[in-house]
N, C-alpha and C positions, 0 to 999 in steps of 0.2 A: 504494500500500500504506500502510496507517496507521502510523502510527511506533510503535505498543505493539505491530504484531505482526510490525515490522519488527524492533524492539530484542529481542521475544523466539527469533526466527531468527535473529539474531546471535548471542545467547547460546547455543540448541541448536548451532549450529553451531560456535562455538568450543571447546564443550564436548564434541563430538564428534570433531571433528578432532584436538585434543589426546591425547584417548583413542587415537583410529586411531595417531598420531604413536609415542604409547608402546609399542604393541605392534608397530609396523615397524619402531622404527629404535634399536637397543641402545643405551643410555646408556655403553658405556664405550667406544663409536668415535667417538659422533657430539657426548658432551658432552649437558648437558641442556637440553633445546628445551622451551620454555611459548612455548604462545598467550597472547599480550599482548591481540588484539581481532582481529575480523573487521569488513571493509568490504563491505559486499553494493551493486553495482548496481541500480537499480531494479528490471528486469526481473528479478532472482535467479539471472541465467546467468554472473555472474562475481561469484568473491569475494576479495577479496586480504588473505591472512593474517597479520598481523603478529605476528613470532615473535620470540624472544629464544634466545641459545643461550649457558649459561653452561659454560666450561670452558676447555681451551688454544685458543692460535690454530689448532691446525692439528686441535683440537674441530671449532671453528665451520666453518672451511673447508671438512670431510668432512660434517658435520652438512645444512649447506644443500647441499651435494652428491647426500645424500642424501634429501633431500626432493623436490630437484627432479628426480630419479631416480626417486623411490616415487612422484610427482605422482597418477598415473592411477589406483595401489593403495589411497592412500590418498581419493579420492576417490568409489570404489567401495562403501569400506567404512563411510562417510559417507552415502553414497546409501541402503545397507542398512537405513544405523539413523536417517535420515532423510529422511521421505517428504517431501516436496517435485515439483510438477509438474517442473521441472527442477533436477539436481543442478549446481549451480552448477559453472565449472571453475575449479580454485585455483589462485593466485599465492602464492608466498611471500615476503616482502618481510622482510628484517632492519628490527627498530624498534630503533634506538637513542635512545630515549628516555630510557630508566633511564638509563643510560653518562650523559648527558647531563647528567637533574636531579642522579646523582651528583656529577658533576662542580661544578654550581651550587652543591649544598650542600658540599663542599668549600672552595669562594671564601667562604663566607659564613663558615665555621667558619673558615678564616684572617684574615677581614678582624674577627672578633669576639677573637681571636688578640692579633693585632697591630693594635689601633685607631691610624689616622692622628695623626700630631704637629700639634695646632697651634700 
């Protein structure tokens, strides 16, 4: 598959999934879930969705609970609003990435804080 219309199946599908995402699963149990990116397999029979879920712990806990509960629903509804010869099967995967860079620019904003004595 070519990478322009691999990168733009990425984008329909994250942009879809997201959508299915909001209308399944209530923001005030599950906290709020964004699609960060999709990883499509070669073949397009699997895709592993990298999510983010902003809210309490026990948000995120019920949140991917309930993803990986709606799996099959929300893939359905994906399938509907994109034709594709096979609907890929979804994985959900937590990205802590943000948490992360957060974290980075944290360190930098302290070490800019308090510069080293020499």
């Amino acid at each position: 598959m070519s990478s322009h219309r691999a990168l733009r199946v990425r984008e329909l599908l994250k942009r879809e999934i997201g959508e299915a995402i909001r209308r399944e699963i209530p923001v005030e149990q599950a906290g709020l879930i964004s699609v960060n990116d999709v990883e499509l397999a070669g073949d397009l029979r699997l895709a592993t969705v990298f999510i983010s879920i902003l809210g309490s712990a026990e948000q995120q806990r019920t949140g991917i609970a309930q993803l990986h509960k709606n799996r099959t629903r929300i893939q359905g509804l994906v399938a509907k609003a994109v034709i594709l010869k096979y609907t890929p099967q979804l994985r959900f995967v937590i990205d802590d990435s943000i948490a992360r860079g957060n974290r980075v620019l944290e360190i930098i904003a302290e070490l800019e804080r308090d510069p080293p004595a020499k």
